[in-house]
N, C-alpha and C positions, 0 to 999 in steps of 0.2 A: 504494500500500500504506500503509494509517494505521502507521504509525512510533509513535503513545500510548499503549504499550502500558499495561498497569496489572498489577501483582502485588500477590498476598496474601501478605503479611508477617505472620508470627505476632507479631513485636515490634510493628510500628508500624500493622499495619491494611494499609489498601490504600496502594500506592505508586505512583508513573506514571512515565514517563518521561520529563524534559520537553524532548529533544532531538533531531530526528531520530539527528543523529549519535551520541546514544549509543546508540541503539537499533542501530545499525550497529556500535562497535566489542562491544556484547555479543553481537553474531553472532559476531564474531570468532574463530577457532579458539584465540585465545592467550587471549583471555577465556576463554573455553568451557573449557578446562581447570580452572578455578577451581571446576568444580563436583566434580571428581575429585583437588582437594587438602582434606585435614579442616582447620579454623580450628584446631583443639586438640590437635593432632596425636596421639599416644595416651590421651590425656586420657580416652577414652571407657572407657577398662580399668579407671578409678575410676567417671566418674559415665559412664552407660551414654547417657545422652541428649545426651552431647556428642558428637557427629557433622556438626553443621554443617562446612557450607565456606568458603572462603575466596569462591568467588562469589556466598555468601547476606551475608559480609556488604559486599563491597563495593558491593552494590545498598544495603544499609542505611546507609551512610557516602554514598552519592552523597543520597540519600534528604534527611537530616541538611544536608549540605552545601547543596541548594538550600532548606528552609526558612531556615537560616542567613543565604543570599544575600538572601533576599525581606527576610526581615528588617530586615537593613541599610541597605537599598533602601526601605524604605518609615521609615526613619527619618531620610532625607533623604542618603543617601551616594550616591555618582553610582559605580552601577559597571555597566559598559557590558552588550548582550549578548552581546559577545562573550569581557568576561572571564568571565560568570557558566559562561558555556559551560564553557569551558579548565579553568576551577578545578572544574566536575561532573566534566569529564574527568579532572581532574589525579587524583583520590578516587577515583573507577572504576577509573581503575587502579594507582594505590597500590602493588598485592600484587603484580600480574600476575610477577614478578619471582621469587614461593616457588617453591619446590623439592615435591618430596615430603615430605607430612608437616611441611607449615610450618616450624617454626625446629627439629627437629631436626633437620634434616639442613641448616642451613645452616653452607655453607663447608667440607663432607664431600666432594658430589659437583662444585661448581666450588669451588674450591679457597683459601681466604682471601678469599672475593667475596660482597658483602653481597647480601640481596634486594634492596634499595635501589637498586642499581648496576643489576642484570640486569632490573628493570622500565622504569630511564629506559631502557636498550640496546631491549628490547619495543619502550619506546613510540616510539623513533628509528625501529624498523623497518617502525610504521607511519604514519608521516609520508609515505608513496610510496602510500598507500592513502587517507588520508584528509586528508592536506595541512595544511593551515595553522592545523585547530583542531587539533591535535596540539604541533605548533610551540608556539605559546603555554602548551598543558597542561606540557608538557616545562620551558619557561620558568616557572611556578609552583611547579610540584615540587622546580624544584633550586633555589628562591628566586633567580632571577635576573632577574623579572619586577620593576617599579618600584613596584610594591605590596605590599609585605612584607606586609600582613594577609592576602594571597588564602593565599600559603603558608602562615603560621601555620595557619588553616583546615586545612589539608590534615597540617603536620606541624608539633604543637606541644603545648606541654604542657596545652590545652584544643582539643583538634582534632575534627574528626566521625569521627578513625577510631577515637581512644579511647571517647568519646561512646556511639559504636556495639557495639563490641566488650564492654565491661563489660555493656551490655543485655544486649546477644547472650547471649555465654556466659554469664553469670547466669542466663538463659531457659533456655537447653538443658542446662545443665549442674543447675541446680535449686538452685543457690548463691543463696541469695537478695541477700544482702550486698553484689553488686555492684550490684543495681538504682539507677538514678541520675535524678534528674529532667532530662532530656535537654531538655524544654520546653520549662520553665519558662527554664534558662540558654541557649537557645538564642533564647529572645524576649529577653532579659537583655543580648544583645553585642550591647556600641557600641564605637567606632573612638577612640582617642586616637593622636595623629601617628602616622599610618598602621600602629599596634599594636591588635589585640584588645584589649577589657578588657572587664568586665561589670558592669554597673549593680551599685547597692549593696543592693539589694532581693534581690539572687541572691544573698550573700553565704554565705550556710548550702548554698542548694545546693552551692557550691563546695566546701564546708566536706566535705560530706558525698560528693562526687566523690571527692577527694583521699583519703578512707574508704578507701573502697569500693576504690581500686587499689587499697593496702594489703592489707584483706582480701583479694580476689579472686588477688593475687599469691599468698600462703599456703596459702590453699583451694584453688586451681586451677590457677594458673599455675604455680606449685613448689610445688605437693603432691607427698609425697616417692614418694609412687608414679609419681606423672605423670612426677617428673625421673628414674626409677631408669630405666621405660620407654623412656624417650627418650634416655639414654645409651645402654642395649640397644643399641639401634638403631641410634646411631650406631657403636661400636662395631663391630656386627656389619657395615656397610656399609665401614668400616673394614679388617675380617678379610679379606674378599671382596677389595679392592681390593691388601692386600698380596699374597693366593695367585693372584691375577691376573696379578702377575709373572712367575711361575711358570709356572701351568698355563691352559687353558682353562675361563672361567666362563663362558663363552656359552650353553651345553645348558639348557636350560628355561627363561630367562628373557629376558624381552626386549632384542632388539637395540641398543635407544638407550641401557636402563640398562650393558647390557654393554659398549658403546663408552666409557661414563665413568668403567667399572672398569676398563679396559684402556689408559685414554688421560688422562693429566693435564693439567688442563686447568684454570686459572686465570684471572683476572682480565682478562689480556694477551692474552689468545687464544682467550677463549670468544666472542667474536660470530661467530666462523666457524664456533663448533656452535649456533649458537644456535636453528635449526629443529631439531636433536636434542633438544636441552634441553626445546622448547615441546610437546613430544609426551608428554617422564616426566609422572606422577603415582602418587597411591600405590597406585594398581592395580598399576605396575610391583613397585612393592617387596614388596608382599605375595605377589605372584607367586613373586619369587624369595624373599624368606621361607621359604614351602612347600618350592620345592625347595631349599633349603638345610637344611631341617631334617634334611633323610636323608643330608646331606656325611659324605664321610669325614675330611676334617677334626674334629677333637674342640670346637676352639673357635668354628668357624663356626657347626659344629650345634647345639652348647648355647645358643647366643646367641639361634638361629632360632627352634628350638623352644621355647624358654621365651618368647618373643614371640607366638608364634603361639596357643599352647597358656595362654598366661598363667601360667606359673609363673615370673614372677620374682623378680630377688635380692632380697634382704634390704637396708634404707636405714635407715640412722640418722643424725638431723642430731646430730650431738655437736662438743664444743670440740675445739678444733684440736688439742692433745695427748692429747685420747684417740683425737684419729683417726689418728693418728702412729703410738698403743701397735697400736692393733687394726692397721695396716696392717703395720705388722712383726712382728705372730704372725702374722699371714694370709702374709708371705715365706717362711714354713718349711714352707707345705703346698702351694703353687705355684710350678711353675716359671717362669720369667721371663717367657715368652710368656703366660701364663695370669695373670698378673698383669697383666699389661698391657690385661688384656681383662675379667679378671673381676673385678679389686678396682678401685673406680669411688670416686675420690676426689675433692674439690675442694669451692668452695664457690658456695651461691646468695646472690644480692643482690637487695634488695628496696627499690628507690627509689621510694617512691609520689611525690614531687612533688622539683625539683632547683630549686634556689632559686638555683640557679647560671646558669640556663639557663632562656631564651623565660620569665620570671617570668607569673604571672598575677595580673592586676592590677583593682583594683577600682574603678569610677568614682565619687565622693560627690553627692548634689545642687548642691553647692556649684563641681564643677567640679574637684576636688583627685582626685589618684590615688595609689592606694597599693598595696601589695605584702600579700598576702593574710597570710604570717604575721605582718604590720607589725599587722595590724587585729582577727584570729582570736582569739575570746574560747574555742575552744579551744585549751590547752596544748599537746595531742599534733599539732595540725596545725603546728605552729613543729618537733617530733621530729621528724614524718614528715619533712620535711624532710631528714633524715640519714639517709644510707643503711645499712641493716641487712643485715650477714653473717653467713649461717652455714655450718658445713661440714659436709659428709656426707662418709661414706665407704659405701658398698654393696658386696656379694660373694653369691656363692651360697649360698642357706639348706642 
């Protein structure tokens, strides 16, 4: 059976496979869910075209990752086949790990427990399946591998998953702002003692990456509808899981979601559900969505049906003391429970670049490296640098 396969990618054109074995774990049933979680999770109740999945883009991010690899590779860096392999793999699957509805619902339905965590546990599980290149991907993802630049690659503040993702959702979402020359910096990175860096000729591109989070965070990723929705949400899975102490929520909706409304299950004790877990996506959710809209519960229902139905609350990013004033007029007209659920407080942060963390760094003809705000003849890429808070509070219009 030819294993080369080849996809048409709206971002990058055609794509190939270049591993038997990956073509094997995207068989995968645990891959294969990836196509029934959304990348933007409600995100599409703003812009209507974002509906991509979490499995479009991690074919995009492996994509990225092997032109990356060739790269390097043909700039005289010796990296074997079988790391190029590990680190395709390590980027394939990245995500395997999201929940329902990507990061809203992370640390709702396993309980305090990152993506991050529940993908290495995936990719443990199938090391009994595909052996030994798994091993190694597992050793690169959690940087423990003696090449720190494979992981950087895979997770870092110039990585193919952001690379990707800023295309991606820029594309489907019709944001233009995130558009990034992925290329140009991707022919750009060379290696100083075993750290990423990028020649000095890509320096604007960089310039213009670090943008482009910025914006793309604002626009899309905490657009204050995107974030009102996705509290909903959590919220509502929330409600569900308290009146499940209670009563029975099993009646209409699926039996795996219903197991982890009924059963707490955390960090310590989730790989014994862990074949439950690989089965949710947000087919389950929406499912029980629907039949939640008609609960006789008052707060479950509201939360449903304004999700389902799209009528929801009202968000205002305002200073922290008027979100104080507005949440203690909103105490005189709900009762404690209904505050708890419908006045949606707190704040968003928007760190386009951590100067603190994995820095990204820039190579000179001369041999010298430097730190990109050291050298950036724009002002605001030294700000972005500084993380930006703001606070919302939301409630029912």
């Amino acid at each position: 059976m030819n294993k080369r396969k080849i996809f048409n990618d709206p971002v990058y054109g055609f794509i190939s496979i270049p591993y038997d074995v990956v073509f094997d774990v995207i068989e995968h049933p645990y891959f294969q869910r990836l196509r029934r979680i959304q990348q933007l999770g409600l995100s599409s109740l703003v812009y209507p075209g974002a509906t991509h999945s979490r499995f479009h883009h991690s074919l995009g991010a492996m994509h990225l990752m092997y032109k990356s690899l060739e790269v390097l590779k043909s700039k005289g860096h010796t990296i074997t086949d079988a790391e190029c392999k590990a680190a395709v793999l390590a980027i394939l699957m990245h995500d395997l790990g999201h929940g329902p509805f990507s990061h809203a619902l992370e640390g709702v339905l396993i309980e305090q427990t990152h993506h991050e965590h529940i993908s290495m546990l995936l990719m443990q599980d199938l090391i009994t399946t595909f052996g030994a290149d798994i091993e190694l991907a597992i050793q690169i993802f959690t940087d423990q591998y003696h090449k720190h630049f494979l992981h950087q690659l895979v997770s870092g503040q110039l990585d193919m998953d952001r690379l990707d993702y800023l295309n991606r959702d820029s594309f489907y979402s019709g944001v233009s702002e995130g558009v990034v020359g992925y290329d140009r910096i991707i022919n750009m990175l060379e290696l100083y003692n075993d750290h990423i860096v990028v020649e000095e000729k890509a320096v604007y591109s960089i310039e213009k990456f670090i943008v482009a989070r910025r914006l793309m965070y604002w626009q899309v990723y905490l657009h204050k509808t995107s974030l009102v929705a996705d509290l909903m949400l959590k919220n509502a899975i929330l409600r569900a899981k308290e009146l499940a102490k209670k009563q029975d929520l099993s009646i209409g909706i699926s039996s795996n979601l219903a197991y982890f409304l009924h059963h707490t299950v955390d960090e310590s004790s989730f790989y014994q559900h862990i074949q439950k877990f690989a089965l949710l996506d947000d087919y389950d959710i929406m499912q029980a969505l629907k039949q939640w809209s008609m609960h006789e519960d008052t707060i479950l229902r509201k939360l449903s049906s304004s999700i389902i139905h799209r009528t929801l609350f009202k968000i205002e990013y305002v200073d922290e003391q008027r979100a104080a004033q507005k949440y203690e007029q909103l105490s005189k007209q709900y009762s404690a429970d209904e505050m708890r659920y419908f006045v949606l407080i707190g704040t968003a942060q928007n760190n386009a670049y951590n100067a603190n963390k994995d820095n990204i760094f820039i190579k000179f003809k001369d041999g010298s490296i430097k730190e990109i705000t050291e050298i950036s003849e724009q002002w605001n890429i030294r700000s972005l640098s500084n993380p930006v808070v703001k606070h919302y509070i939301a409630y029912p219009k």
